[in-house]
Structures are given as structure tokens and as C-alpha cells.
PDB file with SEQRES, HELIX, SHEET and CRYST1 records, atoms N, CA, C and O in Angstrom:
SEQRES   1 A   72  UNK UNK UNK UNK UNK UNK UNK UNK UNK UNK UNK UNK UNK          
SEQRES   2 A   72  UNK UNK UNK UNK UNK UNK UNK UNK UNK UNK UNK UNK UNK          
SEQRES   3 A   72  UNK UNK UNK UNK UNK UNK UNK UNK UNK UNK UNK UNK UNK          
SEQRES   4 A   72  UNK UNK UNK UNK UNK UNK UNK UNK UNK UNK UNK UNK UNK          
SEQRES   5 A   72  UNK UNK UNK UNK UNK UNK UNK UNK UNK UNK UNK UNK UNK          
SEQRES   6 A   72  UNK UNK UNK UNK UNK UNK UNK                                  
HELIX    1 AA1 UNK A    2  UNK A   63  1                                  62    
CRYST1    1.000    1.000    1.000  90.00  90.00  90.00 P 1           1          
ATOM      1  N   UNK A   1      35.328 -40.434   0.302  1.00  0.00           N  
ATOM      2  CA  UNK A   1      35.792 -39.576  -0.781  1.00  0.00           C  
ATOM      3  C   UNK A   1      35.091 -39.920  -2.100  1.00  0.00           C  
ATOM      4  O   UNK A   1      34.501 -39.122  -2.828  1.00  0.00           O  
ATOM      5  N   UNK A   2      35.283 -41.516  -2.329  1.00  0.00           N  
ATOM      6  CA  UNK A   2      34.262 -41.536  -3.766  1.00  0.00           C  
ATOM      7  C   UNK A   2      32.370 -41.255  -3.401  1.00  0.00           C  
ATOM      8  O   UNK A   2      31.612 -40.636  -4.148  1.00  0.00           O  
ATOM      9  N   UNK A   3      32.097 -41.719  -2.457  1.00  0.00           N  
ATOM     10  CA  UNK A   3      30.599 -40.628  -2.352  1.00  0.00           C  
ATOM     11  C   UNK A   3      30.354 -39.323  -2.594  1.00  0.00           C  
ATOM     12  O   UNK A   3      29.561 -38.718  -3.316  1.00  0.00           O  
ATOM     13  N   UNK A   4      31.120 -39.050  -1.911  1.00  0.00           N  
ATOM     14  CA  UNK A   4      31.245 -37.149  -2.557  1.00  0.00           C  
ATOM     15  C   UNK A   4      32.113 -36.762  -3.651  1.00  0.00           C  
ATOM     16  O   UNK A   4      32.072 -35.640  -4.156  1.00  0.00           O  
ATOM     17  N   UNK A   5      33.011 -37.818  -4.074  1.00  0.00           N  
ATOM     18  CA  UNK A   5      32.969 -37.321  -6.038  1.00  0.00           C  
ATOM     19  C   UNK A   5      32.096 -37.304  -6.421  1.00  0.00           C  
ATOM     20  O   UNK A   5      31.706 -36.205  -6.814  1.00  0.00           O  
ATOM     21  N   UNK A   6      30.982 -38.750  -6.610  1.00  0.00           N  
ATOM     22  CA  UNK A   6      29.764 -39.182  -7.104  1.00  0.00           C  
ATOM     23  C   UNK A   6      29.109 -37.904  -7.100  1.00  0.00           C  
ATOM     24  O   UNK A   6      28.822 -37.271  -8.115  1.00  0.00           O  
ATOM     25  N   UNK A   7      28.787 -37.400  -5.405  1.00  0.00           N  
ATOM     26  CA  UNK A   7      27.508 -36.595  -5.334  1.00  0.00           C  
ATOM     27  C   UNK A   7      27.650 -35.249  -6.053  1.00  0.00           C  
ATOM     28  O   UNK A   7      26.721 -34.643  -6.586  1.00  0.00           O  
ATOM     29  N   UNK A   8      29.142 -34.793  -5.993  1.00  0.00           N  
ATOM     30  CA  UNK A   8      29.718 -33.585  -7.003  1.00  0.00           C  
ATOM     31  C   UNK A   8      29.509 -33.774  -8.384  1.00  0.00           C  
ATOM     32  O   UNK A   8      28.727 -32.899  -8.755  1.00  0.00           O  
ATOM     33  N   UNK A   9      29.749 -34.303  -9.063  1.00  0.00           N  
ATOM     34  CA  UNK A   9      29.170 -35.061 -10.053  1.00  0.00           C  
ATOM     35  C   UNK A   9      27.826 -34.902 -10.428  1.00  0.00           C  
ATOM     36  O   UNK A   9      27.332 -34.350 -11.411  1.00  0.00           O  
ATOM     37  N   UNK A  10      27.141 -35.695  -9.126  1.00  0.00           N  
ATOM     38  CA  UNK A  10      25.508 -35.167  -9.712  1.00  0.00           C  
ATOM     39  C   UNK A  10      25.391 -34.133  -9.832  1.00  0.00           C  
ATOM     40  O   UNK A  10      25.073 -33.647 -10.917  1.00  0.00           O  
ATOM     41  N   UNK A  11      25.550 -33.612  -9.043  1.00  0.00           N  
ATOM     42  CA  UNK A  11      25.247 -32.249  -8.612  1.00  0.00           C  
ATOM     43  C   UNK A  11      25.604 -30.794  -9.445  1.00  0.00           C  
ATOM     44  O   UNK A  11      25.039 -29.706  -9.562  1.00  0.00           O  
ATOM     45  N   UNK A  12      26.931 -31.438  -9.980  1.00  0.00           N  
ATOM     46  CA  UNK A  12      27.006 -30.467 -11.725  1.00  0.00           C  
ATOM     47  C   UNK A  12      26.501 -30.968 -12.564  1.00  0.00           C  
ATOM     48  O   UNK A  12      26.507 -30.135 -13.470  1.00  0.00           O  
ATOM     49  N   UNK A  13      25.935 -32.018 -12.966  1.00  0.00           N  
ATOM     50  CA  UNK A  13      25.086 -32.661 -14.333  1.00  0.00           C  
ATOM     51  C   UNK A  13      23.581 -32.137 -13.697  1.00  0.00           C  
ATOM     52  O   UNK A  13      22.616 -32.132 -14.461  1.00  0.00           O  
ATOM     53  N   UNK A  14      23.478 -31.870 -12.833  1.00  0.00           N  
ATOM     54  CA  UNK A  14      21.795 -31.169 -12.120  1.00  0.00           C  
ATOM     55  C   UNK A  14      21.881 -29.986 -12.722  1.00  0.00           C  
ATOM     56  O   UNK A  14      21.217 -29.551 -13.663  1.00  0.00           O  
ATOM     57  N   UNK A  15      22.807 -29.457 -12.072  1.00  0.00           N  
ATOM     58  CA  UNK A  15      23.033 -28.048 -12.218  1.00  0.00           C  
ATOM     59  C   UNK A  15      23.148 -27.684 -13.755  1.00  0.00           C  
ATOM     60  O   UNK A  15      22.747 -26.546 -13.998  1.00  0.00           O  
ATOM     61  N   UNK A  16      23.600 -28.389 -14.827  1.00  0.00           N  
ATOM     62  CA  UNK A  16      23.910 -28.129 -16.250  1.00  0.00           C  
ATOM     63  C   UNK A  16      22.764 -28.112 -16.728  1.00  0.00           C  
ATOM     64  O   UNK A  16      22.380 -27.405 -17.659  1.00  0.00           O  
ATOM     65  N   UNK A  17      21.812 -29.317 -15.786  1.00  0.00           N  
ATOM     66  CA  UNK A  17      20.312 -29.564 -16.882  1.00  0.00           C  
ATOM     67  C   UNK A  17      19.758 -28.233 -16.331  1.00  0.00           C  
ATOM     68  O   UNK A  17      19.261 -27.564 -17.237  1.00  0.00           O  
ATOM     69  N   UNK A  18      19.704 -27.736 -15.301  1.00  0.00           N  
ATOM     70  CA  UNK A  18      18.712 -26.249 -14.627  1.00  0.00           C  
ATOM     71  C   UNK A  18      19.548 -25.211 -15.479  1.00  0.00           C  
ATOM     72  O   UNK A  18      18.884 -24.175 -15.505  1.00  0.00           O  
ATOM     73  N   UNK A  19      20.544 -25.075 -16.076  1.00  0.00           N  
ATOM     74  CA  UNK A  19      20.949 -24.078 -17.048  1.00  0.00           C  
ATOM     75  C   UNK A  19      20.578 -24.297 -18.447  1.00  0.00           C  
ATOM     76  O   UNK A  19      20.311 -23.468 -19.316  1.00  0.00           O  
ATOM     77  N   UNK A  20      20.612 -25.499 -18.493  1.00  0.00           N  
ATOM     78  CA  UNK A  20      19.921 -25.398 -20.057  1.00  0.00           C  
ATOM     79  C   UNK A  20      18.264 -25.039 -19.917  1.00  0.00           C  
ATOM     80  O   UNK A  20      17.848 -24.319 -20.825  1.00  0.00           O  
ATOM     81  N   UNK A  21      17.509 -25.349 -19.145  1.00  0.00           N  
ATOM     82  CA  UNK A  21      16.428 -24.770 -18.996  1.00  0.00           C  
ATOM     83  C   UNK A  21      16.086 -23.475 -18.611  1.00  0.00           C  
ATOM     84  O   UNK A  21      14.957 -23.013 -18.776  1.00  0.00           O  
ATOM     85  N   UNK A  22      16.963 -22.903 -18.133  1.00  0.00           N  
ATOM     86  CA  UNK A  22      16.721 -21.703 -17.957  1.00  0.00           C  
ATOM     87  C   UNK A  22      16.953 -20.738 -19.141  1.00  0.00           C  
ATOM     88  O   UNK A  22      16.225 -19.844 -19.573  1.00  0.00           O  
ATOM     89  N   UNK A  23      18.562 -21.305 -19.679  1.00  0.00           N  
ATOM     90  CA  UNK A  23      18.310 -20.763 -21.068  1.00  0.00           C  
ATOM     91  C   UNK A  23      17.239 -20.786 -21.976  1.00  0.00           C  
ATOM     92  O   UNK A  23      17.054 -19.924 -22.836  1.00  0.00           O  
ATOM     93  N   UNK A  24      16.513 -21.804 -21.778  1.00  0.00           N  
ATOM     94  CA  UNK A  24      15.299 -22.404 -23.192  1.00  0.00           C  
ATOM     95  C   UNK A  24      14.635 -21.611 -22.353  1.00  0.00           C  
ATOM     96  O   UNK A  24      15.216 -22.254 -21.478  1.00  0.00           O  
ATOM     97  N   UNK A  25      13.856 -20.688 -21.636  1.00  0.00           N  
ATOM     98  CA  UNK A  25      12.521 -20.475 -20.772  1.00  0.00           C  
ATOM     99  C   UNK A  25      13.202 -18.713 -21.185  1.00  0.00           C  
ATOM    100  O   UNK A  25      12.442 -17.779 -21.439  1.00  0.00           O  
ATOM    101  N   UNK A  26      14.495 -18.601 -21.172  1.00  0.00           N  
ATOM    102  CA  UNK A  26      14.727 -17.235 -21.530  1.00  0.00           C  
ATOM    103  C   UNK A  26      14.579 -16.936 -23.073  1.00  0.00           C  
ATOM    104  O   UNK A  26      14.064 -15.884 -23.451  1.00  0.00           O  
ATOM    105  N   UNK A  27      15.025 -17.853 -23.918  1.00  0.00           N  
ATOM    106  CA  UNK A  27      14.957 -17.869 -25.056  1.00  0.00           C  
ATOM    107  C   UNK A  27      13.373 -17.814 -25.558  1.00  0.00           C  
ATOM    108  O   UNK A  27      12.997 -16.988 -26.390  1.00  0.00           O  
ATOM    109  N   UNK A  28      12.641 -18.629 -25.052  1.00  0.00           N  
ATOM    110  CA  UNK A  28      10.994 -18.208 -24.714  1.00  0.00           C  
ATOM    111  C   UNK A  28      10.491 -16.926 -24.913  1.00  0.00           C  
ATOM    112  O   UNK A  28       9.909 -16.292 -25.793  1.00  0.00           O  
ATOM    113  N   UNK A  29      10.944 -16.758 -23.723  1.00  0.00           N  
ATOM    114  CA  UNK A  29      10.731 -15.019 -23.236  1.00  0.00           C  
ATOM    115  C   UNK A  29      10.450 -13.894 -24.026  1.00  0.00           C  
ATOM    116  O   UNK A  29       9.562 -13.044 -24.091  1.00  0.00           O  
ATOM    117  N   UNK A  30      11.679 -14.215 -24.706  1.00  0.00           N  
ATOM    118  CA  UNK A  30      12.311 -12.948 -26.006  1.00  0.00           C  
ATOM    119  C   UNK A  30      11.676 -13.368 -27.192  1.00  0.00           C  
ATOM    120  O   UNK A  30      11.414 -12.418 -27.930  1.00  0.00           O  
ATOM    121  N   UNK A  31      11.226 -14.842 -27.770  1.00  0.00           N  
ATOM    122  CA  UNK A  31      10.644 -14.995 -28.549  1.00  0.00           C  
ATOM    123  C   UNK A  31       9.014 -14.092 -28.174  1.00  0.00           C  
ATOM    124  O   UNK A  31       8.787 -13.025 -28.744  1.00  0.00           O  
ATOM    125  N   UNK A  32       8.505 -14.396 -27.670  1.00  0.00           N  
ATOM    126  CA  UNK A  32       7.385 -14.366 -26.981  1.00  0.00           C  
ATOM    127  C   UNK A  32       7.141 -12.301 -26.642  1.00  0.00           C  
ATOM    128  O   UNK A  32       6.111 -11.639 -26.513  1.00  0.00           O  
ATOM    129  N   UNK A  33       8.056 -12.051 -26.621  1.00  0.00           N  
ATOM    130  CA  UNK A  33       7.926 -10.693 -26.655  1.00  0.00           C  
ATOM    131  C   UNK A  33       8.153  -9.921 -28.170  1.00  0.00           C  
ATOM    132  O   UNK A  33       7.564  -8.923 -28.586  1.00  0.00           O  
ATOM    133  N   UNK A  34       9.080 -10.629 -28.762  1.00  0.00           N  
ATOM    134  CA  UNK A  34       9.222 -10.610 -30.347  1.00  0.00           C  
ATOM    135  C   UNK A  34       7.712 -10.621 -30.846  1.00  0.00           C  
ATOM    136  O   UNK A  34       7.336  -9.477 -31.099  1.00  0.00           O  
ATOM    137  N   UNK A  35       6.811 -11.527 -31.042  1.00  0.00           N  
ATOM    138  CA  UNK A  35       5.844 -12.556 -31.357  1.00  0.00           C  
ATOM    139  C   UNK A  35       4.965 -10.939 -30.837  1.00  0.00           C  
ATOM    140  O   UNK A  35       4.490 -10.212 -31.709  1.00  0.00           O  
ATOM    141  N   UNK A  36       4.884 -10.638 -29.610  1.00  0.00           N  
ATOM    142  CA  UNK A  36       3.878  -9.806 -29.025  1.00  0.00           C  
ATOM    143  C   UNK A  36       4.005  -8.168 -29.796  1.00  0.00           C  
ATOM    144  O   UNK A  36       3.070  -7.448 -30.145  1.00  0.00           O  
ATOM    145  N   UNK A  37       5.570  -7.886 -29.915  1.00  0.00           N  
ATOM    146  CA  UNK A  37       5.535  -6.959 -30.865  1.00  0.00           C  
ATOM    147  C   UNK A  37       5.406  -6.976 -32.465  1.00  0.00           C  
ATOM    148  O   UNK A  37       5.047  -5.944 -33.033  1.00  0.00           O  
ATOM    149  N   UNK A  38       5.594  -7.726 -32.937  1.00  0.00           N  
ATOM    150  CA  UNK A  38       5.270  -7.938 -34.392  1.00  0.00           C  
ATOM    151  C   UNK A  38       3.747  -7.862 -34.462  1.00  0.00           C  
ATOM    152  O   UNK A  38       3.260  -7.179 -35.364  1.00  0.00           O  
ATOM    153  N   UNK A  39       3.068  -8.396 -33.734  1.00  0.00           N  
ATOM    154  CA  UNK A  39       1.825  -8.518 -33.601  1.00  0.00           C  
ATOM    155  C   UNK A  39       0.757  -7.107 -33.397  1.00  0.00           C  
ATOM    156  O   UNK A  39      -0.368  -6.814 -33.801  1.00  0.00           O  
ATOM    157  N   UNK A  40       1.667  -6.531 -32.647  1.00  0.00           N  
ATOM    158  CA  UNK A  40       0.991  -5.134 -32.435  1.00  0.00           C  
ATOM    159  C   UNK A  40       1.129  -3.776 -33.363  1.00  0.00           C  
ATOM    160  O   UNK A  40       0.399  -2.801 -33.540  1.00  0.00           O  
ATOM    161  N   UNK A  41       3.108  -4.399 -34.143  1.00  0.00           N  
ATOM    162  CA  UNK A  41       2.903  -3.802 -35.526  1.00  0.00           C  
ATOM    163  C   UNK A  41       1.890  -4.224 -36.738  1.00  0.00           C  
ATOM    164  O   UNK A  41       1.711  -3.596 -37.781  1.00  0.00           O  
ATOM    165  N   UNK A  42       1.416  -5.165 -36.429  1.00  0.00           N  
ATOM    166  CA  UNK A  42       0.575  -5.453 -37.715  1.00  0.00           C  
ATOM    167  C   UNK A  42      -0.418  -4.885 -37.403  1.00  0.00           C  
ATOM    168  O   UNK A  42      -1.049  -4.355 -38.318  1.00  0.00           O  
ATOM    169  N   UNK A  43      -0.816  -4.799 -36.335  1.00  0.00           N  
ATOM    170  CA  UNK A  43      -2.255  -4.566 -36.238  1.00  0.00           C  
ATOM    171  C   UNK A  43      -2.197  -3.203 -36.231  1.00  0.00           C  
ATOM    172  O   UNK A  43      -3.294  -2.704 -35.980  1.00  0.00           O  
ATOM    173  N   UNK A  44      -1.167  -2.287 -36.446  1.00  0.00           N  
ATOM    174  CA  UNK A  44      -1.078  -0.745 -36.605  1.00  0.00           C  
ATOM    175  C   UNK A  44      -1.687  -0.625 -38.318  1.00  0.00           C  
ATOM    176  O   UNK A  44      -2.582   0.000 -38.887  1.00  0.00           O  
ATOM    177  N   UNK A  45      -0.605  -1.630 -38.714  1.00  0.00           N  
ATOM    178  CA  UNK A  45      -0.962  -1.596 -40.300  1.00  0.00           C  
ATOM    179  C   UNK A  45      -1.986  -1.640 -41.013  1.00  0.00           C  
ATOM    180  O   UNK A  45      -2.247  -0.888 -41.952  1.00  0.00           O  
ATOM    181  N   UNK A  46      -2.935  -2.955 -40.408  1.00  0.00           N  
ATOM    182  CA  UNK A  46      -4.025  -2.899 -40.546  1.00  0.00           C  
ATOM    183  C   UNK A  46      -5.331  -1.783 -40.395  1.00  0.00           C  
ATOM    184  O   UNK A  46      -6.377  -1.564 -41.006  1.00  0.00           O  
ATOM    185  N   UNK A  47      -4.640  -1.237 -39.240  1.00  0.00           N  
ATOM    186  CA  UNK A  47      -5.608   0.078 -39.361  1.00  0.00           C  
ATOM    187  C   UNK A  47      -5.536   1.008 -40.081  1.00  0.00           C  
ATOM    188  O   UNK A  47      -6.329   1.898 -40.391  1.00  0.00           O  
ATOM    189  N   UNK A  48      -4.253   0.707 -40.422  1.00  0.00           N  
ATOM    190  CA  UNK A  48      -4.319   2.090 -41.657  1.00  0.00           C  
ATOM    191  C   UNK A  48      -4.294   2.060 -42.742  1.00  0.00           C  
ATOM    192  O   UNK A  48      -4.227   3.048 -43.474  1.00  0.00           O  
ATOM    193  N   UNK A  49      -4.351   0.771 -43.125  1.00  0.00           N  
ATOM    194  CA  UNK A  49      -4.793  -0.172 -44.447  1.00  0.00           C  
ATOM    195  C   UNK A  49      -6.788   0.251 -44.259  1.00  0.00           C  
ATOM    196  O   UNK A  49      -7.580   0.906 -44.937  1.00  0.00           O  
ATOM    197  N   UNK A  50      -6.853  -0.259 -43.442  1.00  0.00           N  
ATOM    198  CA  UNK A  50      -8.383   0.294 -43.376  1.00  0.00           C  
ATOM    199  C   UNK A  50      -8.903   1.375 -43.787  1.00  0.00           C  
ATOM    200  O   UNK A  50      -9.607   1.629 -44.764  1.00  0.00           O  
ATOM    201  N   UNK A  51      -8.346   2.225 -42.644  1.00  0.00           N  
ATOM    202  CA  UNK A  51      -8.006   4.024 -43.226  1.00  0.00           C  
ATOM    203  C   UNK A  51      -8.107   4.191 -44.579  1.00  0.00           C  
ATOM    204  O   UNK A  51      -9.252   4.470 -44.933  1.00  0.00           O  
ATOM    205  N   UNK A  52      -7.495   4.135 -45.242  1.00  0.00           N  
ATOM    206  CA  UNK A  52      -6.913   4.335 -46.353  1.00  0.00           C  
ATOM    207  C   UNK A  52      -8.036   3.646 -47.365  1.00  0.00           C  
ATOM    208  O   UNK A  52      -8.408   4.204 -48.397  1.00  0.00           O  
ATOM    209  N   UNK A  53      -8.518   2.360 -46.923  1.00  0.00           N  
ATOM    210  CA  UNK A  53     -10.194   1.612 -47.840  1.00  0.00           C  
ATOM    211  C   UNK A  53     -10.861   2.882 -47.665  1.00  0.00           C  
ATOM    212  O   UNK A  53     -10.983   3.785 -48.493  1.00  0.00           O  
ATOM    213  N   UNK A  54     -11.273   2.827 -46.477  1.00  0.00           N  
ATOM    214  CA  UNK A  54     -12.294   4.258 -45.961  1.00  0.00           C  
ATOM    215  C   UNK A  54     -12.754   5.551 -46.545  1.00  0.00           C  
ATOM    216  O   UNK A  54     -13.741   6.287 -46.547  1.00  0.00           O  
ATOM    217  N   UNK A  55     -11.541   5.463 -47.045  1.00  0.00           N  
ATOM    218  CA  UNK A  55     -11.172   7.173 -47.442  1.00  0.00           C  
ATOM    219  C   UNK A  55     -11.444   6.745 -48.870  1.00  0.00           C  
ATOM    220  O   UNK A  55     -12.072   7.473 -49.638  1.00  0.00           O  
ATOM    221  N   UNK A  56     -10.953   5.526 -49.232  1.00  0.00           N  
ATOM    222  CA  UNK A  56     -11.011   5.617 -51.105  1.00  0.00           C  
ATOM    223  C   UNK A  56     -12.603   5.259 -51.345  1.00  0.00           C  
ATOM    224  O   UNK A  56     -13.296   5.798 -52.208  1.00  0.00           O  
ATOM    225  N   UNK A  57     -12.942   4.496 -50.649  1.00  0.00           N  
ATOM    226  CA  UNK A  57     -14.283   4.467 -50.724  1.00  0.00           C  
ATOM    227  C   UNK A  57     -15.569   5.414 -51.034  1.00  0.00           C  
ATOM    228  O   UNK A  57     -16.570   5.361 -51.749  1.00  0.00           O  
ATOM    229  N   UNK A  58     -14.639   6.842 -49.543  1.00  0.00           N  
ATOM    230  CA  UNK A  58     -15.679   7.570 -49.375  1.00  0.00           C  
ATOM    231  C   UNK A  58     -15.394   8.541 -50.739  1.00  0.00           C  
ATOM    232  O   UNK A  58     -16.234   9.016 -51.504  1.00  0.00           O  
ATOM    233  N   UNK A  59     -14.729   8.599 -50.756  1.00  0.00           N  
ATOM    234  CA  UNK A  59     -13.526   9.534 -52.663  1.00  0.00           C  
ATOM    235  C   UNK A  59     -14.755   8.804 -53.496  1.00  0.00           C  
ATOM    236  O   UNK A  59     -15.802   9.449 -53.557  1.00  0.00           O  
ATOM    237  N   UNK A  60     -14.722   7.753 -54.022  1.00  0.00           N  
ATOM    238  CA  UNK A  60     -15.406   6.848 -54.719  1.00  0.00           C  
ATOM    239  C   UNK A  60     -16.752   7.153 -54.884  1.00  0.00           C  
ATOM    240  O   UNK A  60     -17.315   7.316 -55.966  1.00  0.00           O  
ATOM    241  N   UNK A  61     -17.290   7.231 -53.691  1.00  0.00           N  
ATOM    242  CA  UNK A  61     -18.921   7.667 -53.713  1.00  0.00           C  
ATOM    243  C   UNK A  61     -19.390   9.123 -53.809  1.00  0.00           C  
ATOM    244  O   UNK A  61     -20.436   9.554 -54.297  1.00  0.00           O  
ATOM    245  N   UNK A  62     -18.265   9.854 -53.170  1.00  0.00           N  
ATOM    246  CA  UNK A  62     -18.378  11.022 -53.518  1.00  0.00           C  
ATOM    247  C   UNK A  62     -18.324  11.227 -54.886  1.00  0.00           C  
ATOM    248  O   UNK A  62     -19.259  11.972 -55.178  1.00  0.00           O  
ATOM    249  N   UNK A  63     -17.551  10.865 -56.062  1.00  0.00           N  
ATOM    250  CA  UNK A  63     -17.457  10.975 -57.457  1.00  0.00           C  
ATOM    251  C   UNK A  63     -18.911  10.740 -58.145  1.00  0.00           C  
ATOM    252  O   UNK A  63     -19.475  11.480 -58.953  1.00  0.00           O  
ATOM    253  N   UNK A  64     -19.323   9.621 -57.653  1.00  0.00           N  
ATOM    254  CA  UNK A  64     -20.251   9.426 -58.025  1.00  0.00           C  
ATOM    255  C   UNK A  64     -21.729  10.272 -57.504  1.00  0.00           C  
ATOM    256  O   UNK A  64     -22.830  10.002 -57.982  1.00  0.00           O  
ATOM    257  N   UNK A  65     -21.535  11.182 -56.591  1.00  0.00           N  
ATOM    258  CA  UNK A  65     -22.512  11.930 -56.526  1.00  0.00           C  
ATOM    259  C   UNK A  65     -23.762  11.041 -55.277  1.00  0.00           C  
ATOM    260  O   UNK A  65     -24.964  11.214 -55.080  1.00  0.00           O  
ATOM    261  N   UNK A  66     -22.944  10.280 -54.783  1.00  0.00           N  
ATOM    262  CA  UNK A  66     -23.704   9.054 -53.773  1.00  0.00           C  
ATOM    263  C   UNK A  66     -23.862  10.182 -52.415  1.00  0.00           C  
ATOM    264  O   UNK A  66     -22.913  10.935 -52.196  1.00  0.00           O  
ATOM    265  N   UNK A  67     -25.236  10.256 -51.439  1.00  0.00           N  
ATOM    266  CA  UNK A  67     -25.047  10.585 -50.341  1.00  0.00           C  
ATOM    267  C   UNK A  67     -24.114   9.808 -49.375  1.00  0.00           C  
ATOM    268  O   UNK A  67     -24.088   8.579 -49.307  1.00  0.00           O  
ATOM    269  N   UNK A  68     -23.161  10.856 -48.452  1.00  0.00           N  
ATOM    270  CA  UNK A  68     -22.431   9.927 -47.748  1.00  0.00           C  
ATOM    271  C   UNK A  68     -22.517  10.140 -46.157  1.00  0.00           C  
ATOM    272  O   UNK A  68     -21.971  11.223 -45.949  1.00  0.00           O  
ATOM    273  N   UNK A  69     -22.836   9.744 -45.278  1.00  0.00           N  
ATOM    274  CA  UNK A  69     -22.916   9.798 -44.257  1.00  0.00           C  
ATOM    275  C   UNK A  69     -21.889   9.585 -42.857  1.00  0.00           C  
ATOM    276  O   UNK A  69     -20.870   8.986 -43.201  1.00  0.00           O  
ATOM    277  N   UNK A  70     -21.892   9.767 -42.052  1.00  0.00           N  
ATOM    278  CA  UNK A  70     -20.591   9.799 -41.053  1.00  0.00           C  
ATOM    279  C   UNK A  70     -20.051   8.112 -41.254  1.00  0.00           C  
ATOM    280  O   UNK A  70     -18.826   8.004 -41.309  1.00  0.00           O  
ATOM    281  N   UNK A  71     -20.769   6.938 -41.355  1.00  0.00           N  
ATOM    282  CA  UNK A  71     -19.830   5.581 -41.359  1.00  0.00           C  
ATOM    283  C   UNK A  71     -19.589   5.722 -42.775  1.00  0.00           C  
ATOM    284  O   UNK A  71     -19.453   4.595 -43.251  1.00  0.00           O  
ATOM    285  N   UNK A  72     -19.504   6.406 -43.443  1.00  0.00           N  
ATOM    286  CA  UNK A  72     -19.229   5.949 -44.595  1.00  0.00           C  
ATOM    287  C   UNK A  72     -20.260   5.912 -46.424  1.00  0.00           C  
ATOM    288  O   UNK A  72     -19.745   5.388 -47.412  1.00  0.00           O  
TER     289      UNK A  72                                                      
END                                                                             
């Protein structure tokens, strides 16, 4: 009987440590998908931060009477 308290015992302090890891590997996860979308909003922004150089640029040279060509 006390062997198999013992081994019950382990066997939920096992089991507690494989739940806390699973939590931390899920918590991961969601970071990590967070991280992947923020990332793909910026890089929207950036393009249209670009855009937007592009255009004032080409405004810019046009004022000035500059030839402008398809890049710019």
C-alpha cells in the first residue's frame, strides 16, 4: 500500500510538471502567432508609408517640371 501511495504521488507531481509545460508551449503558440500577426500588420503599413513617399515624390518632381518616368 505505501508503494503505490509513493508511486501515485509521483505520478501526479509528473503529471503537474507535463501540465505546466504544456501550458508554457501553448502560451508560446499564441504569443508566436500574436508576434506573426503584428508583423504582417506592419509590413502592410510600411507599404503604404512607401506609397504615399512615392506619390509625394512623384507630386514633387512633377512641380518642378522634372521628367518622370514609370519608377519614379
Amino acid at each position: 500500500m505505501l508503494a503505490q501511495s509513493k508511486e501515485i504521488d509521483r505520478l501526479r507531481d509528473e503529471l503537474s510538471k507535463a501540465n505546466e509545460k504544456l501550458t508554457d508551449q501553448e502560451i508560446k503558440l499564441t504569443q508566436a502567432g500574436s508576434i506573426a500577426e503584428a508583423s504582417l500588420s506592419l509590413t502592410k503599413v510600411f507599404e503604404e508609408s512607401q506609397k504615399a513617399a512615392d506619390l509625394y515624390l512623384k507630386n514633387v518632381k512633377k512641380m518642378n517640371g522634372e521628367v518622370i518616368n514609370e519608377n519614379g
